[in-house]
N, C-alpha and C positions, 0 to 999 in steps of 0.2 A: 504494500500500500504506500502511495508516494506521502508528500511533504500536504500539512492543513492550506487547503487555499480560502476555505470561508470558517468566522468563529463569530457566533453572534451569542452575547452573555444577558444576561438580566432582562431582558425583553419585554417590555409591557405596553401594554394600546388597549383602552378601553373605547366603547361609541357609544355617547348617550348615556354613559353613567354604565352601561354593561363593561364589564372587565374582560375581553376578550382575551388576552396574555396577560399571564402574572408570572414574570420571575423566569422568562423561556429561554434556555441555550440551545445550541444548533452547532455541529463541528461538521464541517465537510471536509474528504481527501480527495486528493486528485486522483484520475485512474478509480474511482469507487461510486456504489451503485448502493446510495443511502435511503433506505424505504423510511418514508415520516409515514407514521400511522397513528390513527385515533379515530376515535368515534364522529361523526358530523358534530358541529359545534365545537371542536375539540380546540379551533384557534391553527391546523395545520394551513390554508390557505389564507389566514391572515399573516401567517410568520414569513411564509416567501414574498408575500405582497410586500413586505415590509422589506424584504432582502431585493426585491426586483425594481424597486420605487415607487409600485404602488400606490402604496399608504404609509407616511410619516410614523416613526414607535412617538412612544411617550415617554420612555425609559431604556437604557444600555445601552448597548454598544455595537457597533457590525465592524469585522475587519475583514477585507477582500484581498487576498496574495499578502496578506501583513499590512497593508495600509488601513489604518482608519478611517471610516466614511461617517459625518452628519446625516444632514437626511436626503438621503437618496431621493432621485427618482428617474420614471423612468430613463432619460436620458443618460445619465450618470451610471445607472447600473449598466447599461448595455455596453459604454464606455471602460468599467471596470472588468468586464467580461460574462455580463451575465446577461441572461436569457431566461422567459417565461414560456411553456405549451400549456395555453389553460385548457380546463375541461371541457369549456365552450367557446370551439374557435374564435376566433378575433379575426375574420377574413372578411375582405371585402368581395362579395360573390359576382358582382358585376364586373370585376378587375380581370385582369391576365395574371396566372403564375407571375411572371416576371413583373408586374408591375405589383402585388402583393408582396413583393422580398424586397423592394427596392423604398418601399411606400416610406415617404419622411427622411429618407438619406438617398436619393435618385443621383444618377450619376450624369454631372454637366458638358454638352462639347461645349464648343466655342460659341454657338449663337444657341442651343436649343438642348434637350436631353437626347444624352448618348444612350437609346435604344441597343443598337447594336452590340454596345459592351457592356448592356447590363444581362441583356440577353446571354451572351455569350458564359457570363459568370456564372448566372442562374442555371445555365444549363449546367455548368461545370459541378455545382456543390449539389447537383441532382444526381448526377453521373457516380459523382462520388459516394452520394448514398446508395447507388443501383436502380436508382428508382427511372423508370423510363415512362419521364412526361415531359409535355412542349412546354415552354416556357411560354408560347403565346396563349396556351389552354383557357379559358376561361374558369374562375374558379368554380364557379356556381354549379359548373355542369360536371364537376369531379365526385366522387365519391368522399365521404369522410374519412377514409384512412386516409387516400391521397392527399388530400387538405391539412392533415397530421406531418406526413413528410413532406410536404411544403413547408410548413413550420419550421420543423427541424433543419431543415436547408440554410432555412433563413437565418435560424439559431450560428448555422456552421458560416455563414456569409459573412456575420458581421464577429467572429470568432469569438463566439462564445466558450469560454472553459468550466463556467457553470452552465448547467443546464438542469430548469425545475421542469417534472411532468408531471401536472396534476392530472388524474384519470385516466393516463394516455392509450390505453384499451377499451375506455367504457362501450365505443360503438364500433370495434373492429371483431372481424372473425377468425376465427383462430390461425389460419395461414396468414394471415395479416399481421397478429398478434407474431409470430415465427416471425414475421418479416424487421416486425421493432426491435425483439430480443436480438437478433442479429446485429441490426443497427446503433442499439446500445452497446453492445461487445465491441464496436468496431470504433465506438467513441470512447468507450473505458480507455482502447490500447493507445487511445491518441493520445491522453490524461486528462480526458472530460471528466471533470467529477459531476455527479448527478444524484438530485434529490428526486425522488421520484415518489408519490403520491397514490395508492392506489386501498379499492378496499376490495378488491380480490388478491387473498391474500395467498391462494394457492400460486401466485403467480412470481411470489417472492423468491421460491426456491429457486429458480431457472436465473436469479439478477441480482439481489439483492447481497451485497456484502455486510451490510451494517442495519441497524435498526435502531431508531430514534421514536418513543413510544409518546405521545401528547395525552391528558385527560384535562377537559372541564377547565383548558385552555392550559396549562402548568405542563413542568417538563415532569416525565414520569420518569423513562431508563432510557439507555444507550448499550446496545450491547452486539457484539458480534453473528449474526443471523444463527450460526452453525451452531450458537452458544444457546437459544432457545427454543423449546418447541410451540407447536400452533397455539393448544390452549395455552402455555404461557402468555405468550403475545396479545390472545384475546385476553387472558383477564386481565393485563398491565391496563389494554384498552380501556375493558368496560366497569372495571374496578373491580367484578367479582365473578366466578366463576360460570359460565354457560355451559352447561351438561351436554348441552343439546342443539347443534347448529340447527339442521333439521326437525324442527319437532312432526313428528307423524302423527297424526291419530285416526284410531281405526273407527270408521263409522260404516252402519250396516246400508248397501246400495241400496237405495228407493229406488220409484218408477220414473220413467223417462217423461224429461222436463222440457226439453230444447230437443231442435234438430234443426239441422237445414240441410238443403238438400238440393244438388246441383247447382250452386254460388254459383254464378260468374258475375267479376267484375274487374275489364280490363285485361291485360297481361301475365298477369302475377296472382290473380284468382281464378282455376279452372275448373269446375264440375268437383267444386268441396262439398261432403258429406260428410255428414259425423252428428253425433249426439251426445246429450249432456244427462245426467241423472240427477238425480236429488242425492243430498248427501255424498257427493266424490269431486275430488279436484281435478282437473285434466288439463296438462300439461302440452303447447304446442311447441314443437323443437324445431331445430332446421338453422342452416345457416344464413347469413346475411345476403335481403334477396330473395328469398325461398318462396314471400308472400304473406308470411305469417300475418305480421300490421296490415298489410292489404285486407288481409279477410277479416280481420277484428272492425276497420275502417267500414266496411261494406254491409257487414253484421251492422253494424251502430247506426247507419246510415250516412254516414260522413262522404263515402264516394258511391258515385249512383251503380245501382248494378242490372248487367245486361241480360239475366237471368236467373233462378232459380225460387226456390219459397224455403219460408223462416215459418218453425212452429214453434210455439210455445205453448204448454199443457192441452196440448190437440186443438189449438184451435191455429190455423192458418194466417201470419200477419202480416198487416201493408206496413214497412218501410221504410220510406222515401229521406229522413230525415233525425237527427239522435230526437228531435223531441219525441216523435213516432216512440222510438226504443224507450225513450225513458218513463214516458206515459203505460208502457205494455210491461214494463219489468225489466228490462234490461238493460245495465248501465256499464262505463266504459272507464277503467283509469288509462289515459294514453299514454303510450310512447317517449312523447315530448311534450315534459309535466310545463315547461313554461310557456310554451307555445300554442299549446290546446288545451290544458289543464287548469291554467291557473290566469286569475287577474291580476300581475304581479302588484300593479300600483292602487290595487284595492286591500283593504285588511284582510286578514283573517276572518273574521265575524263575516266581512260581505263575502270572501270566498266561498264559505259553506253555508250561507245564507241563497246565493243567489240560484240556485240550480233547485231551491226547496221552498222558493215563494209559496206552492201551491200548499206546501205542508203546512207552512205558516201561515197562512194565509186562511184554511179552513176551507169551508162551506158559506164563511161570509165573504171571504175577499181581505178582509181586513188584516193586516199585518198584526201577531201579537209579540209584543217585545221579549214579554218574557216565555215564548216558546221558542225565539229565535236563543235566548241564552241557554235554554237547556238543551239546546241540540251545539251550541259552539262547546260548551262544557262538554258534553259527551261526547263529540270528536278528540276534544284534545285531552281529555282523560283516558278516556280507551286507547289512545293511541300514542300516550305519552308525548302531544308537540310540545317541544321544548321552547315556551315563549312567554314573555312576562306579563302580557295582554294580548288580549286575541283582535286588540284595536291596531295592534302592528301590520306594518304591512306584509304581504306575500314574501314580495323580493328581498327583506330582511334576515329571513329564515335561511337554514343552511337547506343543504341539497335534499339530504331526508328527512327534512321536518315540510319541504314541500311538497314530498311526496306522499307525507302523511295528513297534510292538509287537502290533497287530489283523491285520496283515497275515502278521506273522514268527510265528506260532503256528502256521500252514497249512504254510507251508515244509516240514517236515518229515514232512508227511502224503503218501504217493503218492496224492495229489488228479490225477483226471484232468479236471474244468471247474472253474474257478477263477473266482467273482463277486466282480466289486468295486462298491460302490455309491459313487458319489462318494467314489472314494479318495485326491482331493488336496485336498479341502475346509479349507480355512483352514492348508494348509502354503506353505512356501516354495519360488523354484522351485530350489533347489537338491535339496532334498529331493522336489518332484515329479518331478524330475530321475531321482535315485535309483526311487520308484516304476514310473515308464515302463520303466527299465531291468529290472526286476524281472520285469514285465510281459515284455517282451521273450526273459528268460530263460526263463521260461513256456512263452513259443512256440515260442524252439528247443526245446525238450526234449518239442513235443510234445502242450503241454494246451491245451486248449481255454481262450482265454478271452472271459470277458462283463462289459464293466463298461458300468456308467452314469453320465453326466458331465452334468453343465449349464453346462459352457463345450465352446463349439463349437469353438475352435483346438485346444484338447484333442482332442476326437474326431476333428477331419481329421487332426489329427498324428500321434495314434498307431494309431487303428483301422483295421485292412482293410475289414471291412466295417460300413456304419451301418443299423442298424435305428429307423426315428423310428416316437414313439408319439405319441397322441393321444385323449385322453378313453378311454381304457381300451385300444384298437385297436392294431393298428399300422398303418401309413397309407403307410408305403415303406419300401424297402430300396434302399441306395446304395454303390456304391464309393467307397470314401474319395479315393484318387484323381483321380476322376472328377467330383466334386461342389465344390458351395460351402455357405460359410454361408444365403447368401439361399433357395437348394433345399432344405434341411435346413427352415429354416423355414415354406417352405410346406407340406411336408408337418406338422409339428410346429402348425402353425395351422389343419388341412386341416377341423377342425368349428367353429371361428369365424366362417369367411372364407364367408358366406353364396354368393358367388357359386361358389367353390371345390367347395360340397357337393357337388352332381351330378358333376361333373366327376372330382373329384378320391378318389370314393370308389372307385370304378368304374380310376383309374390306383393307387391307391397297393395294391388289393387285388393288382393286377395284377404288381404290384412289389415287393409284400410277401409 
């Protein structure tokens, strides 16, 4: 392990009177691959905000290569050598690659900008990563991993020797995810040192040399990764010990609640069937692409569909639109909690108020105040949101307290199918903890549920049954029980895998 290049000691920054660090250090080496972990709220993407220039501390110290730094920002960090991949790109989608890397430090000829030689560089620190995209690309029209090694590029362009990644697999699939691990190795040996952020924590063994633990915003431990095991790690996280990543519970299958049958809608939803039961979870697998969101979308009514019929308890339903679904029983936590989920610059209260007018509202119309506070209490009780008022807004909350607020809005709807689309996306697992159990309550009581995951110990762990998709299809059905990851995947590969094609279209109809 080389020489310290980042020491940040005493750290503190509170907002609003909340103490978001108290008292936090942070040692980074060069050549090393340091996992900050904690819980959401925990103060870890306030500590690099604060190392990147961000946000201003209140308190201690930062020293970058041995120099002492005031208060950064962003310009200064980038200057000292540092660089940010946040969890939510910072791209401009309308832009070219090249004019995304170049954006704020563009390079001058003599009367106009030197296109040519930024081009030419963009290409080069793309090359070097392996990655084979145009630098005139438009970003919008890219993929999210590629928009990731875009970053990275841009990280490498202006020589960045720090490099933070907060999430940097949340929305990548696993040969993608292969393709960073690489790209990280190959920045270790240059002597990028790198903080790296994630709460897939199976993902540490393959990278991680060091671990820096956070809780309730304070430094907790530091220790050599090889030096602790998994539960350690979570209980340093969540202060005490979780028995049970997975919690299971066996509940006895009722009668059939849901179906649909022949879906299509678009590309990426083809002649889907399947069915839901009372009391069982079912789990939609498949890689990025497969379709999955498409059909939950199409389900809900979000995108129009070019064929098929949706039952719910035998009766045949129109529709056209989520209010359709939400009126019939059936609601949705999406994919992209800030984008379709949530009103960021509305509170709390109006979040889980506004989807439930009708509840509050009654049989006269009339809003009553205090049935609006027993359903925000019961959201944020049952679901532990971590918030001082529920007068706060959306956008204040960390990443799974807003997803606990997209979830906790539904609670109070006698919802008979419940979809969740990737609903522990960049939380911790204390807090996916809490959602399984949610989940779980679900199923005693009865509802149907449907979620989709792109981590597969998720889905053996918590689903009864697994429905894998593929290029719009679905391609098998499995008992969770009964299955593995590597089976999950071949069906999930079943239109790649040339020799698989004949074969395996012919077992997974069979099976689906």
């Amino acid at each position: 392990m080389g020489n310290v290049i980042v020491e940040m000691e005493h750290i503190s920054k509170a907002f609003s009177g909340v103490q978001a660090l108290n008292d936090v250090k942070l040692e980074l080496r060069e050549g090393e691959v340091m996992a900050l972990l904690g819980e959401n709220g925990a103060g870890k993407s306030t500590l690099v905000k604060i190392l990147s220039g961000v946000y201003t501390r209140d308190a201690g110290t930062v020293r970058i290569f041995g120099k002492e730094y005031g208060d950064l920002n962003p310009t200064t960090a980038r200057e000292a050598g540092v660089a940010i991949i946040h969890q939510e790109l910072n791209m401009c989608r309308h832009l070219t690659v090249c004019e995304n890397m170049f954006l704020g430090r563009e390079i001058k000829g003599k009367f106009a900008l030197n296109n040519a030689k930024m081009e030419e560089e963009a290409r080069h620190y793309l090359d070097e990563l392996g990655v084979d995209i145009s630098p005139r690309r438009i970003v919008g029209d890219l993929p999210v991993s590629k928009q990731q090694m875009i970053e990275i590029a841009k990280a490498l362009s202006v020589h960045a020797k720090v490099l933070i990644m907060d999430e940097p697999t949340s929305a990548l699939t696993s040969k993608e995810i292969e393709e960073l691990f690489r790209i990280i190795g190959r920045l270790k040996e240059q002597g990028c040192g790198i903080i790296y952020i994630s709460h897939r924590l199976e993902e540490l063994e393959h990278i991680a040399d060091r671990v820096t633990i956070m809780r309730d915003g304070r430094f907790i431990t530091t220790a050599a990764y090889k030096d602790l095991t998994m539960d350690k790690i979570i209980e340093h996280m969540v202060g005490r010990e979780i028995k049970e990543r997975f919690p299971r519970i066996e509940c006895e299958k009722g009668e059939k609640i849901f179906e649909v049958k022949n879906l299509n809608a678009g590309r990426l939803v083809r002649d889907i069937n399947f069915s839901l039961y009372k009391g069982e979870i079912v789990g939609f697998a498949g890689l990025m692409g497969a379709g999955r969101t498409e059909t939950t979308r199409a389900i809900f009514g979000v995108d129009p569909k070019t064929g098929g019929e949706i039952w719910l308890e035998g009766k045949k339903l129109s529709i056209s639109s989520p209010l359709d679904a939400i009126r019939a029983g059936i609601v949705l936590a999406p994919e992209d909690r800030k984008k379709d989920g949530l009103c960021t610059k509305l509170s709390i209260r109006q979040n889980i108020a506004l989807p439930n007018l009708d509840v509050i509202g009654g049989k006269s119309g009339v809003l009553s105040r205090a049935k609006e506070d027993a359903l925000c209490d019961q959201a944020v009780s049952e679901l532990s949101i971590k918030t001082p008022s529920v007068e706060k807004d959306a956008n204040t909350l960390s990443g799974g307290n807003q997803q606990k607020v997209v979830v906790g809005k539904w609670l109070v709807r006698d919802s008979k199918v419940v979809i969740f689309d990737e609903p522990t996306r960049g939380i911790d697992v204390g807090a996916k903890v809490e959602i399984y159990n949610l989940m779980n309550q679900l199923k005693k009581k009865g509802i149907a549920v449907m979620f989709v995951s792109s981590e597969l110990p998720e889905v053996l762990g918590i689903a009864d049954r697994i429905i894998v998709m593929c290029d719009g299809r679905i391609t098998g059905e499995l008992d969770a029980r009964q299955t593995t990851q590597q089976e999950i995947m071949r069906y999930a590969t079943m239109f790649e895998n040339k020799l698989g094609k004949v074969e395996g279209r012919t077992e997974g109809k069979e099976r689906g």
